[in-house]
C-alpha positions in Angstrom: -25.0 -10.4 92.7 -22.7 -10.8 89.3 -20.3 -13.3 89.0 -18.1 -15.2 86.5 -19.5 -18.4 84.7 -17.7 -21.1 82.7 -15.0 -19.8 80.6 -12.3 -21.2 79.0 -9.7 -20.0 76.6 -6.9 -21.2 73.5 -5.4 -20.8 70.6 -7.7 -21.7 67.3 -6.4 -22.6 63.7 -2.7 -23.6 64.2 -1.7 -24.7 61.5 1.3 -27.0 61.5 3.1 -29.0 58.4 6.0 -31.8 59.2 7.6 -33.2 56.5 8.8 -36.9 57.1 11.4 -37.2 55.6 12.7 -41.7 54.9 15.1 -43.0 52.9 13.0 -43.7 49.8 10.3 -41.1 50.0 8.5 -38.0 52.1 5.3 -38.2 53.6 3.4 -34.9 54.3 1.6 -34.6 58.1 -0.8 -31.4 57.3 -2.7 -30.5 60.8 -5.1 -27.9 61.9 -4.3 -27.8 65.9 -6.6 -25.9 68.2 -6.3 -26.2 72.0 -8.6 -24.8 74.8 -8.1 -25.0 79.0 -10.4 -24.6 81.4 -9.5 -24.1 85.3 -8.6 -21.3 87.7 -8.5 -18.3 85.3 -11.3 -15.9 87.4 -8.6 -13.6 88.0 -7.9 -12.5 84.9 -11.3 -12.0 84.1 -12.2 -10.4 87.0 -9.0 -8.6 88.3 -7.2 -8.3 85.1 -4.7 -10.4 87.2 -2.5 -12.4 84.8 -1.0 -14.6 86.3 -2.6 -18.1 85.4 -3.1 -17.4 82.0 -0.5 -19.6 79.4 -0.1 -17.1 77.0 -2.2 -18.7 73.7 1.2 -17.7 71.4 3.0 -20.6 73.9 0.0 -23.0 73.2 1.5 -22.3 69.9 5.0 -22.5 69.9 4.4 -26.0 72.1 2.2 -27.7 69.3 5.4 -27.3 66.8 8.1 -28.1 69.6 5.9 -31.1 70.5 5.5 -32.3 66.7 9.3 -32.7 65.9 8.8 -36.0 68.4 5.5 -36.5 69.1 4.0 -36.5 65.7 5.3 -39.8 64.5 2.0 -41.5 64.4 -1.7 -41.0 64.7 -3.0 -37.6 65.7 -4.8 -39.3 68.5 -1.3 -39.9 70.2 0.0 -36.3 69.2 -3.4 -35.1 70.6 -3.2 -37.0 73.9 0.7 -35.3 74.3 0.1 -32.1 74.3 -3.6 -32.4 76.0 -2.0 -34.3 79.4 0.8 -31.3 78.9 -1.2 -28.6 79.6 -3.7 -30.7 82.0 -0.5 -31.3 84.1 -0.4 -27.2 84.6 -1.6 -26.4 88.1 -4.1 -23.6 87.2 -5.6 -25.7 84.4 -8.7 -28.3 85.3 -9.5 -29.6 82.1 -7.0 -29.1 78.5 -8.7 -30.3 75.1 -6.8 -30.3 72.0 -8.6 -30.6 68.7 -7.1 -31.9 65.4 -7.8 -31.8 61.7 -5.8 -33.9 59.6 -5.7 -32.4 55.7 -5.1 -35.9 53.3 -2.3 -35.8 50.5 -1.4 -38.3 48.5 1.6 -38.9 46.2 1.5 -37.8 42.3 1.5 -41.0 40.2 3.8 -40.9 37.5 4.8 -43.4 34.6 7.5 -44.7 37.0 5.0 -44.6 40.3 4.0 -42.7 43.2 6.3 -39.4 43.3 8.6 -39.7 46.4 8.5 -36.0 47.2 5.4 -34.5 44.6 1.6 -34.9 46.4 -2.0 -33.9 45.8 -4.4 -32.9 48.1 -6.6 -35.3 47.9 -10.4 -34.0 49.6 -11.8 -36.5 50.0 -12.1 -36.3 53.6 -10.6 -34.6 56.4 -9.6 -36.8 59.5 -10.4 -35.5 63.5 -9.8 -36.1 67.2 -10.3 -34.6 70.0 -8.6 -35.6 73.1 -9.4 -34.0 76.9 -7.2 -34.7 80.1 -8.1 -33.7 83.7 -5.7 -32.6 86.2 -7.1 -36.3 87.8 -5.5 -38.2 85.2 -8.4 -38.7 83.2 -8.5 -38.7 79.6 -11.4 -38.7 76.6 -9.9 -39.3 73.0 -13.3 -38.7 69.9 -12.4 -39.1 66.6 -14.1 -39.3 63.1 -14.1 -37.5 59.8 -15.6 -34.7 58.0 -16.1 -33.3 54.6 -17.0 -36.8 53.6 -19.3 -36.5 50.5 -21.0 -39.4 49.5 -24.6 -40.1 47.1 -26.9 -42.9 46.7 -28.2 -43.0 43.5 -30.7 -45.5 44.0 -32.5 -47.4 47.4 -33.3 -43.9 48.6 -37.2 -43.1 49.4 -38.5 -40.5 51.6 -42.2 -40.8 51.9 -45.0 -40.7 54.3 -44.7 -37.1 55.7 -47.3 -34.8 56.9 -48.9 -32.7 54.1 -50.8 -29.3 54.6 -51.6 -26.6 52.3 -48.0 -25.7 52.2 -46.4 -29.4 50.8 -45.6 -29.4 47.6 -42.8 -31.7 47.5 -43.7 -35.6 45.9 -43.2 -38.7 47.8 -40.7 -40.6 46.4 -39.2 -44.4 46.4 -36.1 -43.5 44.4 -34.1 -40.3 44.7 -30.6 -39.4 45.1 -29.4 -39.0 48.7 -26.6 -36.6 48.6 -24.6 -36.0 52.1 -21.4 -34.3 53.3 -20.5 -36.3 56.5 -19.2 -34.8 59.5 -19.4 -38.1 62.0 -18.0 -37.9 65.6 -17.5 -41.1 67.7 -16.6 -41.8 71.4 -14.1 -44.4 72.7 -14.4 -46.3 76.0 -11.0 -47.4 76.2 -8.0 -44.7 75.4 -5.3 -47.2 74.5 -5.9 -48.5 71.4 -4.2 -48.9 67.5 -5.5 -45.5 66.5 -4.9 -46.2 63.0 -6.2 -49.6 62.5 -9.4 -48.9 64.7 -10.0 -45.4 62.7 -9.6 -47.2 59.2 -12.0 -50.2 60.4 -14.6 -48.0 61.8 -14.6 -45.7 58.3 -14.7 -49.0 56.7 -17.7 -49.8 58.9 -19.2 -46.7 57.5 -18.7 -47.1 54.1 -20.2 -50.5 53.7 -23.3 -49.8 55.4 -24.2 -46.5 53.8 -23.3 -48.0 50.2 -25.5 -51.5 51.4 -28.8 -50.2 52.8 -31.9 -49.0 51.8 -32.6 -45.2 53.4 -36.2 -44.4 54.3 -34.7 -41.0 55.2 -32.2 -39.7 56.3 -33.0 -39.9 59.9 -33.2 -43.9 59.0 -29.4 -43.9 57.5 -28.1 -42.1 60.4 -29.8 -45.0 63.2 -29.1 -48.1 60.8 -25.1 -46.8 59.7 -24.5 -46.0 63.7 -26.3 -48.9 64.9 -23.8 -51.3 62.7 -20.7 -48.9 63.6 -21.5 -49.7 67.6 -22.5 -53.1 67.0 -19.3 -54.2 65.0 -16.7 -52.2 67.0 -16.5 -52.6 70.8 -14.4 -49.8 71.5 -16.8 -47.3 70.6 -19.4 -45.7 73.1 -21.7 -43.1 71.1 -21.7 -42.0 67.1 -22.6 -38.9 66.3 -23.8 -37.7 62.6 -24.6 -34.3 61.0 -26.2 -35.0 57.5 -26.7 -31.9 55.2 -29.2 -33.3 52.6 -27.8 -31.9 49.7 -30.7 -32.1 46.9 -30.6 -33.1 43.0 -33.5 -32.6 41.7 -35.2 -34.1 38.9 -35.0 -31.1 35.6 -38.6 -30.9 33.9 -37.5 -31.8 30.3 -40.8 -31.5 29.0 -40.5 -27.9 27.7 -38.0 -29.3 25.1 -40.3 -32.2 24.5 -38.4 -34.6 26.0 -38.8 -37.6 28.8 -35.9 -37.5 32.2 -36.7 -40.6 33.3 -34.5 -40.1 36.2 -31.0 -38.9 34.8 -31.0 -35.4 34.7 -31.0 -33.6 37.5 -29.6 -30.1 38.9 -27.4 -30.2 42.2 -28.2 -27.7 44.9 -26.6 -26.7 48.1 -28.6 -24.2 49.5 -30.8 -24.5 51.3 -30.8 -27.8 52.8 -32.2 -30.3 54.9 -30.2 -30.9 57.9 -30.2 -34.1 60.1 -28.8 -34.4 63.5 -28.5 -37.5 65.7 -26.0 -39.7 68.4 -26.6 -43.2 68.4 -25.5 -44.9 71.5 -25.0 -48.1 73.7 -27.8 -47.9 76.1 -27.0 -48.1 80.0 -27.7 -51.7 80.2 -25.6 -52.6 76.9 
């Protein structure tokens, strides 16, 4: 016997700009949108049967309808607005909505900030994603990605296995090199979305600039480990760490010492670390 497994289906990359426009100045919302359903769309699989499926150029149309009142404040809020929208759709089970929030920043000038003139700034790209049930229930993630940060110093990775195939040194002080994508959970979804993202960033911040890494692997438990423990609302952090490498340039050719300044930066290939931390089931 055949039959139909989980499926689901959306609209990906809608991209949406608002200007905000205040007496005094403009701000600039810049937001990748994606949205995806899941619930009673076997027919149209199946049958070719139509009839349940919310046509993905709605989904799109209803992001920028939604944003000229809805997107007044974090994208967590947006996010929840158009997720319960969809989830309140009798064919549809389960609605997530997915957002990428693109930084600018306004041009200084001799007189100040430009009131209407920005940069992008890159420095890192803000995220949520926010599911509702047709039961009511909601799940709001958030974090950041494209967040690259180095350690120059209080970075060691040493100890490994060796075989006939190791060549690389142990070391007590490298550069450690990452472009952050980190994911984290809420328990409760009515919060200051704002205030709790910009702590928990903070959070972040502090610890990776503080500790001293073992590995990778050893940043990833001790930087989620303080996120959790200083921030309640969180239930689970998630980390992908691309280690990108600098390595040390042999300046002995040129008859010359690098006592660890000059390296070359490499992105491919590298390391890449995975983990969640989480509260345990007894807290």
């Amino acid at each position: 016997m055949i039959e139909l497994g989980p499926n689901r289906y959306g609209k990906a990359a809608i991209r949406l700009v608002k200007i905000v426009r205040e007496p005094d100045r403009n701000r600039i919302r810049d937001l990748t949108v994606a949205i995806a359903l899941e619930g009673d769309f076997a027919a149209a699989h199946t049958e070719g049967d139509n009839a349940n499926l919310v046509a993905t150029d709605t989904m799109k149309n209803t992001v920028y309808a939604f944003a000229q009142e809805h997107l007044s404040g974090p994208v967590e809020a947006y996010a929840t607005v158009l997720a319960r929208h969809f989830a309140a759709m009798p064919q549809v089970a389960r609605a997530t909505v997915s957002i990428r929030e693109h930084r600018w920043a306004p041009i200084p000038t001799d007189a100040g900030p430009s009131p209407d003139a920005f940069l992008r700034t890159g420095d890192f790209t803000r995220t949520t994603s926010v599911t509702a049930t047709d039961d009511g229930g909601l799940e709001v993630d958030a974090g950041v990605e494209d967040l690259t940060v180095m350690k120059t110093a209080r970075s060691a990775f040493r100890g490994f296995p060796r075989d006939a195939l190791t060549t690389l040194p142990e070391t007590d002080d490298r550069i450690m090199a990452t472009k952050v994508t980190a994911t984290w959970h809420y328990g409760p979804t009515d919060l200051d979305w704002d205030a709790v993202h910009d702590g928990i960033l903070g959070t972040m911040l502090d610890v990776l600039a503080e500790h001293a890494s073992l590995s990778v692997q050893h940043s990833i438990w001790i930087v989620g480990r303080a996120m959790l423990e200083r921030h309640a609302a969180l239930a689970e952090v998630r980390m992908v760490l691309p280690n990108l490498h600098h390595w040390l340039v042999d300046l002995s050719p040129f008859g010359m010492d690098n006592p660890g300044t000059i390296f070359t930066a490499t992105t491919e290939p590298h390391g890449l670390i995975e983990a969640t931390v989480r509260r345990s089931a007894d807290r």
